[in-house]
C-alpha positions in Angstrom: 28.7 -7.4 7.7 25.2 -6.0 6.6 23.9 -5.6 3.4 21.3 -6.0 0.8 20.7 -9.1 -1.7 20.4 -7.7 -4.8 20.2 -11.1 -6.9 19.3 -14.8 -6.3 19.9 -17.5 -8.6 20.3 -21.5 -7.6 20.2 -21.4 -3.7 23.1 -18.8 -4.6 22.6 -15.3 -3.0 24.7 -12.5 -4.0 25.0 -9.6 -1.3 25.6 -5.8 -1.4 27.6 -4.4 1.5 29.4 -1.2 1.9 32.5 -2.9 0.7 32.2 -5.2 -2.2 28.8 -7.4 -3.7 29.4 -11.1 -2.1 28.5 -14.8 -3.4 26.5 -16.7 -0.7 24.5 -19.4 0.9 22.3 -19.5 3.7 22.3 -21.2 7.0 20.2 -24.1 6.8 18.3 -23.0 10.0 16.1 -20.8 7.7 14.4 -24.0 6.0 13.3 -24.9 9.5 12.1 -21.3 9.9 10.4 -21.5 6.8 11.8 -18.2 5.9 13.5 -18.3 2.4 15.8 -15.3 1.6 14.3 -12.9 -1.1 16.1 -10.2 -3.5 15.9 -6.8 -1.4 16.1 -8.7 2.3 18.7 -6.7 4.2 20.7 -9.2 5.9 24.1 -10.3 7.9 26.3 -12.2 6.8 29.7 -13.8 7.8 33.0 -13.7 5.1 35.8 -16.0 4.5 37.9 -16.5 1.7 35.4 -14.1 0.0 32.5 -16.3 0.3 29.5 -15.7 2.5 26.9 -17.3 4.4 23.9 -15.4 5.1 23.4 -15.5 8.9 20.6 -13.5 9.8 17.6 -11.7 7.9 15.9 -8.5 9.2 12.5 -8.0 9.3 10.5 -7.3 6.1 8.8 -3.8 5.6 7.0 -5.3 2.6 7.0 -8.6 1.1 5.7 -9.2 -2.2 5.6 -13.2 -4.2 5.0 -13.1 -7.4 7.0 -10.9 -8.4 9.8 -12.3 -4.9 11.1 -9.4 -3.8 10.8 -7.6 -0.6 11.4 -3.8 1.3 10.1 -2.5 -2.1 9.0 1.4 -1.4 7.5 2.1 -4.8 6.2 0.3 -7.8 6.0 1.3 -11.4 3.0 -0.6 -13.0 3.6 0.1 -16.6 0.9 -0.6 -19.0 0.4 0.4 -22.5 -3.0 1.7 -24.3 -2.0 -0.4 -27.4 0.5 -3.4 -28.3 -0.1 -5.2 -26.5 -4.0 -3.6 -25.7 -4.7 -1.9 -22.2 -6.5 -5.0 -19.6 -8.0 -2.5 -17.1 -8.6 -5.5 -14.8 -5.7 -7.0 -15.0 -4.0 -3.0 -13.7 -6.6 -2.8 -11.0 -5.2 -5.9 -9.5 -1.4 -5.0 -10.0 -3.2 -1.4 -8.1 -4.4 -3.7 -5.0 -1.4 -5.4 -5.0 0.2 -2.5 -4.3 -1.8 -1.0 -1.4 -2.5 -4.7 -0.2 1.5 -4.3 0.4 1.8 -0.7 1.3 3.6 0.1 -1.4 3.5 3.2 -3.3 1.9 3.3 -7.3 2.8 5.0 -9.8 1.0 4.3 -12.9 3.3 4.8 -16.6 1.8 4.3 -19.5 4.7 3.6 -22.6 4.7 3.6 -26.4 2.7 6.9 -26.2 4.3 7.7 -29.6 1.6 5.0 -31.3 -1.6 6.9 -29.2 -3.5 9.7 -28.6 -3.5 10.8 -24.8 -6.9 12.0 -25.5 -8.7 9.1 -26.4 -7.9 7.8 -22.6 -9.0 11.1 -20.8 -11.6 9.1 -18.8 -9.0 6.3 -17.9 -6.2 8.6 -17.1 -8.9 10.2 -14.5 -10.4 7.2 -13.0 -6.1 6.7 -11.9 -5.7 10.3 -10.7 -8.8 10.6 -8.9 -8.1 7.5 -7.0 -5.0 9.5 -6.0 -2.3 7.5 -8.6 0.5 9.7 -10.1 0.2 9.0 -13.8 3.4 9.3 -16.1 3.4 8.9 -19.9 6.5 7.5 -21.7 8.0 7.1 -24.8 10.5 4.5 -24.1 12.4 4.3 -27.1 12.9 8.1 -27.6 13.4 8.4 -23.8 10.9 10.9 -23.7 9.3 10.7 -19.7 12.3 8.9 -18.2 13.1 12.1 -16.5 10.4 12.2 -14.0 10.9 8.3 -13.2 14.4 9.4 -12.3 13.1 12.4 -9.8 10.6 9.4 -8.4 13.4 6.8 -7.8 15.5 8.4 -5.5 16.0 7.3 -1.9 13.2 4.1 -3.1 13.3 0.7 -3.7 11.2 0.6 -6.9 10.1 -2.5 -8.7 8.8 -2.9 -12.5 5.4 -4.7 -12.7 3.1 -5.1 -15.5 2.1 -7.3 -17.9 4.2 -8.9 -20.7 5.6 -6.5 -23.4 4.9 -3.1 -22.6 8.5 -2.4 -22.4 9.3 -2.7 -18.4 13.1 -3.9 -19.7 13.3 -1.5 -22.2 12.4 1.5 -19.3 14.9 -0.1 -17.3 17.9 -0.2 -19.8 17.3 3.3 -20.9 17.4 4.8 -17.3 20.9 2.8 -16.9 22.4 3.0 -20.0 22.9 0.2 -20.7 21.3 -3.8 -21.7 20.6 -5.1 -18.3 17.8 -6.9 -19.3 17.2 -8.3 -22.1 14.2 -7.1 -24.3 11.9 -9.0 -26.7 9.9 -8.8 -29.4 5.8 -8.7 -29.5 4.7 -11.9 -30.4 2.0 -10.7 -33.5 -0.3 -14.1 -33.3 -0.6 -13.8 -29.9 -0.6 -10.2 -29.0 1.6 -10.5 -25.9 4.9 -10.3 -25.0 7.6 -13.2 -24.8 8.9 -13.3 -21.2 12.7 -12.0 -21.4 13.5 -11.7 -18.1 14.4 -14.3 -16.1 15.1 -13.6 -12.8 14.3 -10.4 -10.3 17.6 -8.0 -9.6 18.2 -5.4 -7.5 20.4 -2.8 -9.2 21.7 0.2 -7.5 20.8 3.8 -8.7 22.1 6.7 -7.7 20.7 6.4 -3.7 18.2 4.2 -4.2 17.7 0.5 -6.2 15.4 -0.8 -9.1 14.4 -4.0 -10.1 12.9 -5.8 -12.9 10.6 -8.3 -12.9 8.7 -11.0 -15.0 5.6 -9.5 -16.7 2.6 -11.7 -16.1 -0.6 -12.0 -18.0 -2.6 -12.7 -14.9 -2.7 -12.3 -11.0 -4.8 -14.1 -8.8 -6.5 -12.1 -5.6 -6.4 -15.0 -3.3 -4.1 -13.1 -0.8 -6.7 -10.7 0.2 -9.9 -11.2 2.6 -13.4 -9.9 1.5 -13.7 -7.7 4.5 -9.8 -5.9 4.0 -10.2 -5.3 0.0 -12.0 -2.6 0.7 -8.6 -0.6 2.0 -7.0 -1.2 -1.4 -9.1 1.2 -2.7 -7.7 4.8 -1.7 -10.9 6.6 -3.2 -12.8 5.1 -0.7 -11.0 5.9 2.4 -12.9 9.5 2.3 -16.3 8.0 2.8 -16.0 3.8 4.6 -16.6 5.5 8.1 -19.8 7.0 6.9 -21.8 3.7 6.2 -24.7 3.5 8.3 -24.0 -0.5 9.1 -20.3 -1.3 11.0 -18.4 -3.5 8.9 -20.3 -2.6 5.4 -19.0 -4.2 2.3 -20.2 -1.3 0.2 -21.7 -4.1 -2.0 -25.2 -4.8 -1.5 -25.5 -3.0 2.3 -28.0 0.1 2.1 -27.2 3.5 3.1 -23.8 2.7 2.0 -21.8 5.7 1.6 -19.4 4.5 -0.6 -22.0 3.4 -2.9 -23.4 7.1 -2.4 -20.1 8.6 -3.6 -20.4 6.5 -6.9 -23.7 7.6 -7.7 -22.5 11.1 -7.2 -19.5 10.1 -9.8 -17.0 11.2 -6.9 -15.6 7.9 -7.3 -15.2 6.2 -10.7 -18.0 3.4 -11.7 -15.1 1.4 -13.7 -13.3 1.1 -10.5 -16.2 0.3 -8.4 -17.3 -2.3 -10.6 -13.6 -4.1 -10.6 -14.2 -3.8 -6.8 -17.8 -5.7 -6.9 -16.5 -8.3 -9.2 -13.5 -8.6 -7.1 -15.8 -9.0 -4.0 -17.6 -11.7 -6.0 -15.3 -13.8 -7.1 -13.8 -13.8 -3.2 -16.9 -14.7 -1.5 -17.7 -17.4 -4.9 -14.1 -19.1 -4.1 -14.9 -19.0 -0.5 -18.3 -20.7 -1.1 -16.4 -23.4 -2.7 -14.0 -24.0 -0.3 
């Protein structure tokens, strides 16, 4: 039978078919392979006495490992503006995770109930002109949770962000129910507790969601100076323009990309994330 693993917990894998959700293990020829299964692998597996074995895993459309879970078609990276307080940084990196993996962003900010949109206008631009759809929410009131329905359909959507911003919260009001546990912001230290404790695939209406451990920081060291550049959408429009084959748009003249920032057609916040990006990749390199 084929089907999907929608949870993993101690070497146990528990598999979504057509028919039923089945306990398994897998083959021990994978550890030679290297290849260990991940929540959202579609795989085949062999029945009897209604436990499984996972015998083969199809090929990944998308992989990602921190959060471990793969085929993921869309990502909600859910942020707040206050408690805990926006990390722009931090976001730009969950954003170039994203297109690093081919996965589509959708930006939602929650707990717009303790803001004003309107003291973020030039944040909430610098996302939609870099081509992100931008959704506000009020979790608790449900308020936005409507349009994250429309955008789950026929996906595989995983919840990233950072600690606290309310990804579980999202996630039980959508089902209806506690499928995650939810804490509490942690006043001395301004951050969230980490509630969830494993990733889960859970089915909705055609399509799954999971939720996944918020984390406070994300290192960049899966990416390569020379292909950061393509996690940027905003500038796809102008890379071919450079005068120099295989600019940087960092310190190269007659950059185009660099043109396009001094004509504010793409945003200097974003730019400068992408220089100190470049930095810290060619530093760590220098090290090595």
């Amino acid at each position: 039978m084929q089907g999907t693993i929608v949870k993993g917990i101690g070497g146990f894998y528990y598999v979504r078919t057509e028919k039923d959700t089945y306990e398994c293990k897998a083959r021990g020829k994978f550890r030679y392979d290297e290849l260990i299964p991940m929540v959202g692998d579609r795989v085949e597996i062999i029945v009897k006495n209604n436990k499984g074995v996972i015998d083969k895993i199809y090929p990944r459309t998308s992989e990602l490992i921190r959060p471990s879970v793969s085929n993921v078609t869309q990502a909600f990276v859910i942020f707040t503006f206050t408690n805990p307080d926006l990390n722009i940084d931090l976001l730009n990196k969950f954003l170039v995770l994203c297109e690093y993996n081919d996965i589509k962003a959708v930006v939602c900010f929650n707990k717009m109930d303790l803001v004003e949109a309107s003291k973020y206008t030039e944040i909430i631009y610098m996302l939609q002109n870099a081509g992100y759809d931008v959704i506000f929410i009020k979790a608790k009131e449900g308020y936005g949770l409507e349009m994250l329905k429309e955008k789950l359909k026929q996906n595989i959507t995983v919840f990233c962000g950072p600690s606290g911003v309310g990804k579980s919260t999202i996630l039980n009001k959508l089902l209806m129910k506690d499928v995650m546990k939810t804490g509490e912001i942690s006043e001395k230290l301004g951050r969230g507790k980490h509630t969830t404790r494993h990733s889960e695939l859970v089915e909705f209406e055609d399509g799954f969601i999971v939720d996944t451990p918020g984390f406070t920081s994300l290192e960049m060291e899966f990416i390569t100076k020379e292909n950061l550049q393509f996690c940027f959408p905003e500038f796809q429009d102008y890379m071919n323009l450079c005068k120099f084959t295989g600019c940087l748009h960092y310190k190269e003249p007659q950059c185009a990309v660099k043109q396009a920032v001094e004509d504010k057609k793409i945003n200097t916040i974003r730019y400068d994330f992408y220089v100190k990006t470049i930095e810290e990749l060619m530093n760590r390199r220098n090290k090595r």
